[in-house]
C-alpha positions in Angstrom: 0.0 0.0 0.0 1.0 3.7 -0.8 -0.6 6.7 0.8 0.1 10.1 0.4 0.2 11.8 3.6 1.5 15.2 2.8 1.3 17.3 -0.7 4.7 20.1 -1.5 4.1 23.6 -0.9 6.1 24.7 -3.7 4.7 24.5 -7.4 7.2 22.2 -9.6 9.2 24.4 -12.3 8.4 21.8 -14.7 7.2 18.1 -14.8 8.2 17.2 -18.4 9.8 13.4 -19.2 13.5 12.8 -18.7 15.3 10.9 -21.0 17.2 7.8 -19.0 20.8 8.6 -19.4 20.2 12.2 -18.4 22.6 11.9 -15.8 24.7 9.4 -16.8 27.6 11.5 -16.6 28.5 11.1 -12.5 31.5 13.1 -13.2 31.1 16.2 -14.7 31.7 18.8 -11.4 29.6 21.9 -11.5 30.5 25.8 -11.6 31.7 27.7 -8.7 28.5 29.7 -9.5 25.8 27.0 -9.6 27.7 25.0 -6.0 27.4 28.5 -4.5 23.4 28.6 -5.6 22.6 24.9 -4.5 24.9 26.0 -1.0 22.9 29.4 -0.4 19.7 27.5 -1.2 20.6 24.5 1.2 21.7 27.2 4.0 18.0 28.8 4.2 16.8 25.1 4.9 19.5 24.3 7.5 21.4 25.2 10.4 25.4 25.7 8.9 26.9 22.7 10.5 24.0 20.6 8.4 25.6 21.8 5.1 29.4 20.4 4.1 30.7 21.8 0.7 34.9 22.2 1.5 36.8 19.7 0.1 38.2 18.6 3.4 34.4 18.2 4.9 33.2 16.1 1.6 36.2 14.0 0.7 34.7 11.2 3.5 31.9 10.7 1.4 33.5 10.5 -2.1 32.5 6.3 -1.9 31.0 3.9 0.0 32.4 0.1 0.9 33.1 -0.6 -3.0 36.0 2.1 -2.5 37.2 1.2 -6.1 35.5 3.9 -7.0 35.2 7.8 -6.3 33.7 10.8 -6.7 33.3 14.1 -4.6 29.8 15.0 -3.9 29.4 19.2 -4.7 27.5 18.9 -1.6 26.5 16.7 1.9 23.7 17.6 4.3 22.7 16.3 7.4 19.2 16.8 8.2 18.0 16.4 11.8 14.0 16.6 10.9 11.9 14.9 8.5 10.5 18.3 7.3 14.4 19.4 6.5 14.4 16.3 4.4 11.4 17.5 2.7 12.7 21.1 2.3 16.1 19.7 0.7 14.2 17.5 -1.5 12.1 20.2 -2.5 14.9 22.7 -2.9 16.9 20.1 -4.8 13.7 19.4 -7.0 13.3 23.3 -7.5 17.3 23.5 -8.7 17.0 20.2 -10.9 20.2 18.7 -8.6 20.5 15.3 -8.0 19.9 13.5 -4.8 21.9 10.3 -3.7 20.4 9.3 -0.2 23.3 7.9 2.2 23.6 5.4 5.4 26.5 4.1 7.0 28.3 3.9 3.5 28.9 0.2 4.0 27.1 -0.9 0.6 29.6 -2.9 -1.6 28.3 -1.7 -5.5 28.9 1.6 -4.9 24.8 1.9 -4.9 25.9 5.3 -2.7 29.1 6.8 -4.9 28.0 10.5 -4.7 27.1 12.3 -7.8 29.7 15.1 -9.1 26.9 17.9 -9.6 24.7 16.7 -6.6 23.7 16.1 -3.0 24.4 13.4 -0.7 22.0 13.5 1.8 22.9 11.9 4.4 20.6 9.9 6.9 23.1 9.7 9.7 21.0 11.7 12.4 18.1 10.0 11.7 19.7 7.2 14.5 16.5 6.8 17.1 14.7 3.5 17.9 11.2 5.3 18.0 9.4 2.3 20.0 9.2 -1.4 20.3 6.0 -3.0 20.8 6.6 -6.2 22.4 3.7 -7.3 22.3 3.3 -6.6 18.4 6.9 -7.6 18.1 7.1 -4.7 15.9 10.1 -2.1 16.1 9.6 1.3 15.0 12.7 2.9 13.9 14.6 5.5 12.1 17.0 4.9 9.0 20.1 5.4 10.5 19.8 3.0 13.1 22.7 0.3 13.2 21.3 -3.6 12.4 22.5 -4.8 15.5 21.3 -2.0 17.5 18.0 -2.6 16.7 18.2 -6.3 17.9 20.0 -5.0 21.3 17.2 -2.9 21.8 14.5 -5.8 21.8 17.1 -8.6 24.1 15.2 -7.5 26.9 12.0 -8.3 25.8 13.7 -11.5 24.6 13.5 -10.3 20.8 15.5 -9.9 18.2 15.9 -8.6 14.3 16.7 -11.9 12.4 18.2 -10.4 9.0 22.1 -10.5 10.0 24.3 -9.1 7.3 28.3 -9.7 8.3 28.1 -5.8 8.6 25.2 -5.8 11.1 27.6 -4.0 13.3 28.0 -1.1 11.2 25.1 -1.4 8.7 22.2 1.4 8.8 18.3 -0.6 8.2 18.0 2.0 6.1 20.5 1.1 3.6 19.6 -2.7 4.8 16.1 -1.1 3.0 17.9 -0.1 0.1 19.5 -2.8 -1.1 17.1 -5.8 0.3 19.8 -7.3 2.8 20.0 -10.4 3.6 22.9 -12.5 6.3 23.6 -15.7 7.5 19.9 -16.8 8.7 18.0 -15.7 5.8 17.5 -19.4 4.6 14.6 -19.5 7.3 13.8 -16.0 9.0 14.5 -14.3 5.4 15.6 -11.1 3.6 15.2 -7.6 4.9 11.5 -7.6 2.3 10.8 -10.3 4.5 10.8 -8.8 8.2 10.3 -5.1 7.2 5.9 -4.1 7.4 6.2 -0.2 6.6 8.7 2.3 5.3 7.6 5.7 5.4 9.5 8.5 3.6 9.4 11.2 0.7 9.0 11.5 -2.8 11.9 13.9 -4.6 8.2 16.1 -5.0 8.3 16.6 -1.4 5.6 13.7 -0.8 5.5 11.9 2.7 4.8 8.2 1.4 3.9 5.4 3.2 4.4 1.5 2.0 2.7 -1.1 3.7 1.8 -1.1 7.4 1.6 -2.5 10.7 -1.4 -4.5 10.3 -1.4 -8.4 9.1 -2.9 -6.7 5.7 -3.1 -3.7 3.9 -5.5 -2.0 1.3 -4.7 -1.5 -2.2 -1.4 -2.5 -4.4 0.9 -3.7 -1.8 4.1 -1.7 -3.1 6.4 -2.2 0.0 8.2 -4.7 -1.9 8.7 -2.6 -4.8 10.3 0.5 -2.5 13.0 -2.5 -0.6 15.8 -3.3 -2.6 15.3 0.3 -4.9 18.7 1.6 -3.7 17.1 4.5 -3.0 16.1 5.9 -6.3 11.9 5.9 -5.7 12.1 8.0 -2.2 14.0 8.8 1.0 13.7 6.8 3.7 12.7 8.4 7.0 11.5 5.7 9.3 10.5 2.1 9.1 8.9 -0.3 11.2 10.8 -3.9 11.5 9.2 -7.7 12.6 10.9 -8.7 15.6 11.0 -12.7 16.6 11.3 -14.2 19.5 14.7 -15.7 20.7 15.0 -19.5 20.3 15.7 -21.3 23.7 18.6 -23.1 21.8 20.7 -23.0 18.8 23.5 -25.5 17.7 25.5 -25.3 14.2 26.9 -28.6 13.0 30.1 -28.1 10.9 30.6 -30.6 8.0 33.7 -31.1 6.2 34.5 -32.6 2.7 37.7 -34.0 0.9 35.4 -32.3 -2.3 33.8 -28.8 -3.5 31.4 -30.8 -5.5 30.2 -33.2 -2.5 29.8 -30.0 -0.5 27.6 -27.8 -2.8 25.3 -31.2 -3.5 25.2 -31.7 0.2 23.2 -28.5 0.7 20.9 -29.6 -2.0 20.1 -32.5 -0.5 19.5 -30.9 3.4 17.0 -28.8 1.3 15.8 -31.6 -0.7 15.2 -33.9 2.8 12.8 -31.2 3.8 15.0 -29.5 6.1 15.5 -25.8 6.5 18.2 -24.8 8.8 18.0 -21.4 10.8 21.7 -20.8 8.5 23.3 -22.9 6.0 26.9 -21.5 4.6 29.6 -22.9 2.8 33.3 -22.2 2.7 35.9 -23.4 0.3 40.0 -24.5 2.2 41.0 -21.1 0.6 38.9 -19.3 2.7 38.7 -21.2 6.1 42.8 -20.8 6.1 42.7 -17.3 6.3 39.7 -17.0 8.6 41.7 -19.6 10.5 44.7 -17.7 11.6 42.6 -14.7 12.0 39.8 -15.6 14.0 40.5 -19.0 15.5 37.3 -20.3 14.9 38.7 -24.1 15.0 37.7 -25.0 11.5 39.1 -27.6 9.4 41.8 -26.9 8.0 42.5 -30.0 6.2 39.0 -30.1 3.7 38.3 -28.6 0.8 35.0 -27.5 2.1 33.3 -27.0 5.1 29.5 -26.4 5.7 28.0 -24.9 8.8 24.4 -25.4 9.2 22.4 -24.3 12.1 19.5 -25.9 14.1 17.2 -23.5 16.2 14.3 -24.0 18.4 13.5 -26.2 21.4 16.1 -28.7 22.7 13.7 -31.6 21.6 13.3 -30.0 18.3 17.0 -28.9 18.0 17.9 -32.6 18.7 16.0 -34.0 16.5 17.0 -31.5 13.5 20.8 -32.1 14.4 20.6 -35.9 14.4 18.6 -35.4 10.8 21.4 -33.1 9.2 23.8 -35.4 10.3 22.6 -38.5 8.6 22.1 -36.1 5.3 25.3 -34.7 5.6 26.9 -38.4 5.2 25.2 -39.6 3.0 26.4 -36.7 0.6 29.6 -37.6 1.7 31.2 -35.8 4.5 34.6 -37.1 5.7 33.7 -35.2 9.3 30.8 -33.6 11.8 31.1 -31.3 14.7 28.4 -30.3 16.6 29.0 -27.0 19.0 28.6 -27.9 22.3 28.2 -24.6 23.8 27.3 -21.2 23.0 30.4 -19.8 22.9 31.2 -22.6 20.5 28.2 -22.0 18.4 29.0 -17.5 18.2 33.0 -19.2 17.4 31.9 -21.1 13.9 29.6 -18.1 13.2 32.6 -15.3 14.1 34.8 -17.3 11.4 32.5 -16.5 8.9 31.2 -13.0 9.8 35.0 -12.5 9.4 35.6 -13.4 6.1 35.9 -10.0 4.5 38.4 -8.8 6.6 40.4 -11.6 6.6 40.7 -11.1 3.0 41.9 -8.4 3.5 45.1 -9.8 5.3 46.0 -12.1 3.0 46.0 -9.3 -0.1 45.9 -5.4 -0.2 43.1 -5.3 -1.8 39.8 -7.6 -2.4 36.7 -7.5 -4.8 33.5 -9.1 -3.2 31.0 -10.7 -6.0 27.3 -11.3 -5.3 25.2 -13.4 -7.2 22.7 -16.1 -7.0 22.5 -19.5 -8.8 20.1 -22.9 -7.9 21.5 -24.6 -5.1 22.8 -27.7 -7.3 25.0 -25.6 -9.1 27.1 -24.8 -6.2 29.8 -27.2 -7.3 30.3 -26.6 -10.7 30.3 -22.9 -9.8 32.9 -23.2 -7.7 35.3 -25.5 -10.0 34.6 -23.0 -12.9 35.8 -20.3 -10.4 38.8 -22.0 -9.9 39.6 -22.4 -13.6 38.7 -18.7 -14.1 41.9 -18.0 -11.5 44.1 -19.9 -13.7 42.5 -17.6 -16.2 42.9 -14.4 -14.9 45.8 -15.3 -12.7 44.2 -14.0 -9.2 43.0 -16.2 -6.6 40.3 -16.0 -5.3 38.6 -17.2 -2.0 34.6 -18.4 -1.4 32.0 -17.9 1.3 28.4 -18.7 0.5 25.2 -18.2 1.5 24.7 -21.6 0.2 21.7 -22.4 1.8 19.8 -19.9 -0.9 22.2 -19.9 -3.5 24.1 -16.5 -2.6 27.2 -16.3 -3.6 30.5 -13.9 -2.5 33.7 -14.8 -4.1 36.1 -12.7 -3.2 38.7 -11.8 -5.7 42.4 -10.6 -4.4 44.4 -8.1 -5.7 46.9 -5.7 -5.8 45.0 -1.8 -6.7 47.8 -0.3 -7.5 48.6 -2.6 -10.5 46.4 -1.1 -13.3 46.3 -4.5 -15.0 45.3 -6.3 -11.9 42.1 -4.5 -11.3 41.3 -5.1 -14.9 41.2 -8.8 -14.6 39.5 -8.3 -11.6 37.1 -6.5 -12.9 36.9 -9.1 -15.7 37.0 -12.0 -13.7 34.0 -10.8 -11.5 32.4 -10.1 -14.7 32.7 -13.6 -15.9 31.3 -14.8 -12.5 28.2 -12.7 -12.8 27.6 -13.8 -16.7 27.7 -17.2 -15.4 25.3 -17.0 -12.1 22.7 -15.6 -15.3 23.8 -18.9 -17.3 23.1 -20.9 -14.5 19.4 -19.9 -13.9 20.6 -17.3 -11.4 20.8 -13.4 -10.9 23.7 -11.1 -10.5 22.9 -9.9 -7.4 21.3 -11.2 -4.3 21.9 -8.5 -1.7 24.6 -6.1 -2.3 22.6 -4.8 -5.3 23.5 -3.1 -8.6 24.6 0.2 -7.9 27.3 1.2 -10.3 29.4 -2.1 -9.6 27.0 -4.3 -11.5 25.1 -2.4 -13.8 27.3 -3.6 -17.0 26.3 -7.1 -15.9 22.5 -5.8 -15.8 22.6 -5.9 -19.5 23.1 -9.5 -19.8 20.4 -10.7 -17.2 17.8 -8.3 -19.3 16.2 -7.9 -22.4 15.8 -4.1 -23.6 11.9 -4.3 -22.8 12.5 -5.1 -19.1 15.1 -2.1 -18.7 12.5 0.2 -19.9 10.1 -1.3 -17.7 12.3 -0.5 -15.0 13.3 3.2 -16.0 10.0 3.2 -16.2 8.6 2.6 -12.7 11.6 4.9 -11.8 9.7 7.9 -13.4 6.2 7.2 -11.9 8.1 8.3 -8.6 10.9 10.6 -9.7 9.6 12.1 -13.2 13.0 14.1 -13.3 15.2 11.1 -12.6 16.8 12.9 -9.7 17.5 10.4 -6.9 20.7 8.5 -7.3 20.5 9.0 -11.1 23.1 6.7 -13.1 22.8 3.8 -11.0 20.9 0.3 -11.1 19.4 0.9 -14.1 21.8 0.6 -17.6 20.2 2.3 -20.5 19.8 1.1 -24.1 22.8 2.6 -25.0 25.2 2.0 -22.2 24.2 -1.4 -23.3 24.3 -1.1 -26.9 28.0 0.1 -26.3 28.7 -3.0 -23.5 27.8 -5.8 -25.9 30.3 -4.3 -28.0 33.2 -4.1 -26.5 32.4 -6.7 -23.9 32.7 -9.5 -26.9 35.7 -8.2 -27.8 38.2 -6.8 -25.4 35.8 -6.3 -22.2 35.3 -3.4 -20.6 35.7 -1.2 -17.1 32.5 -0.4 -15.5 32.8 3.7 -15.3 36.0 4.0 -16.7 36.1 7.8 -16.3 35.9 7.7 -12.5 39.0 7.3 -10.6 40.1 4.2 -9.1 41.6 4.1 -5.8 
């Protein structure tokens, strides 16, 4: 559902159709003239410490997570109100500036890279837990709230937020909004569209919007889904309301080794297959559990070629029962060991080695490019041997951690950034991965989104009808394209020009934007 709950009180300077790649120049920096126009304008909507246009104030926001790539915003504003988000929206609107809508800047496709000529608006004030209704088990909170915050709120009430990405620490739930989040124990509590019931924000007209709501249904076109995963270029987020779940009384992870990749990716098919859902399922190739290894110590086996951790949550009888089930599965696919945490510290230790994997990239290489895609579960294996043979290719290596239990992938490609050639068969080898999640039956991207990092890769998932069909729905909320223009979405002829030179010679995503 969609409701209009407040109308702009400034008329619109014109509402004629955009083309799509209106903006697809993210580079091209503005006059002295027109930065000092957009500041004086912003300055009449907000106290001075809201509004950061010197170099040294905006060079923190030139890129998010996917730091690859950057680009200094002309301007940053902090609101503190809803209605001084409406007025910069509206302001922005009046001037025709674009608007890219900012959390904790931990997205990993660049899906928050500022634009050259624009605004960041950033959400970090808006950091309040509103309510929790624990009787509901609804939260009601603001978009800069951290994941994990939200979650340590509700312990008392013995609740918690199930989607846990492996930045839940750090991770705003408006960005978690954004880019449809996900985290270890999706497989059975879900995505971020599955445990969010209402975002509330505004339009780039100035519109306070509301999708879904608190109640078990809603009237009219349930659009809630439509606004989660967007990457913010439909509205602004101001405040959403989150399902909260009930703690389980007990939770246990069996970790399953494997002398074989292969063995290991069928083996989640088949705990799938034997009816089982696990509270988390997630698979690690020897490449990755040796680095996690020396830096977390989370006593995995070092020795395999894979190792899957699946966890079992509930009651002790059911937990039991679950355990003794995956165990008899995980044989039979042909697992050379089983160990089953025996504590709770134990259990946190399997999951820390995981939730850890990113950074312990980073101490094996100085510098790492994180993949996300999806493919059907039984084509974890031969994903993961065609991986290896696209190392040899490219000569990188590259380490795996997935989300196995839904198919989400995050190979992690190492190299050095300050060899130019290196990031280009980086950027190549990712590519390749991406074109073959699509070949598989899969998407490329399950949670990190598109942003700028993917949207090459966009045009080979879809046909030029559905890319209008997106730009599309774009303009039905943002006629003038304004919110985080240039992103997602590839138009015809960014495509047109991909296809080219991508069967030829490949190509750099945004090759005019520096690297590094």
């Amino acid at each position: 559902m969609v409701h209009t709950v407040a109308k702009p009180a400034l008329p619109m300077p014109h509402t004629r159709q955009i083309p799509e790649d209106r903006f697809a120049d993210l580079t091209a920096a503005p006059p002295p003239a027109r930065q000092r126009q957009v500041v004086e304008r912003l300055l009449a909507i907000l106290p001075p410490h809201c509004v950061l246009y010197r170099e040294e104030d905006t060079r923190a926001y030139e890129c998010d997570a996917l730091s690859a790539f950057r680009q200094l915003p002309m301007v940053v504003v902090l609101p503190e109100t809803e209605e001084q988000v409406r007025g910069v929206l509206l302001a922005c609107r009046a001037l025709d500036v674009p608007v890219v809508a900012r959390g904790a800047g931990t997205s990993l496709s660049g899906g928050s890279m500022p634009h050259a000529a624009g605004v960041v608006l950033s959400l970090a004030k808006f950091n309040r837990i509103l309510s929790i209704d624990a009787l509901a088990r609804i939260a009601r909170v603001q978009p800069g709230v951290r994941n994990l915050a939200i979650s340590e709120a509700a312990a008392p009430h013995q609740l918690y937020y199930a989607p846990d990405p492996s930045s839940q620490i750090a991770c705003t739930i408006g960005g978690n909004v954004a880019e449809n989040s996900g985290g270890v124990h999706c497989l059975k509590y879900g995505l971020t569209v599955h445990n969010v019931l209402r975002v509330r924000g505004f339009t780039i007209d100035g519109e306070a919007v509301e999708f879904g709501g608190e109640a078990l249904d809603s009237p009219g076109l349930d659009l809630l889904a439509l606004m989660i995963g967007s990457e913010g270029m439909l509205a602004v987020v101001t405040e959403v309301s989150v399902k909260l779940v009930p703690k389980p009384q007990l939770a246990r992870v069996v970790m399953a080794s494997f002398d074989d990749v292969v063995k290991a990716g069928n083996a989640v098919a088949a705990i799938i297959a034997a009816g089982i859902i696990p509270a988390g399922l997630e698979m690690m190739d020897r490449k990755a559990t040796v680095a996690v290894e020396e830096f977390v110590q989370a006593g995995y086996d070092l020795q395999a070629e894979a190792i899957l951790l699946a966890e079992s949550d509930g009651t002790p009888e059911e937990v039991a029962e679950e355990i003794a089930h995956m165990e008899e599965v995980l044989l039979a696919a042909g697992a050379t060991g089983l160990r089953v945490s025996t504590s709770e510290a134990e259990r946190l230790l399997f999951w820390s080695g995981r939730k850890n994997a990113f950074p312990a990239a980073g101490r094996l290489s100085p510098d790492y490019y994180c993949m996300d895609g999806t493919i059907p579960r039984r084509m974890l294996g031969r994903m993961l041997e065609a991986i290896a043979e696209m190392e040899r290719k490219y000569s990188l290596r590259c380490i795996n951690v997935f989300h196995a239990g839904d198919g989400n992938l995050h190979p992690l490609i190492l190299f050095d950034a300050n060899d130019a050639d290196e990031w280009r068969r980086a950027e190549a080898f990712g590519a390749d991965i991406l074109e073959l999640c699509v070949e598989y039956g899969g998407t490329v991207t399950g949670e990190h989104g598109v942003g700028i990092e993917k949207i090459n890769s966009m045009c080979v998932q879809f046909s030029p009808d559905e890319r209008a069909a997106f730009f599309a729905v774009k303009r039905a909320f943002d006629p003038p394209g304004l919110l985080n223009p240039g992103k997602a979405i590839p138009t015809l002829a960014r495509c047109a020009e991909y296809g080219k030179m991508h069967v030829h010679a490949g190509r750099i995503a945004f090759p005019e934007l520096p690297r590094f």
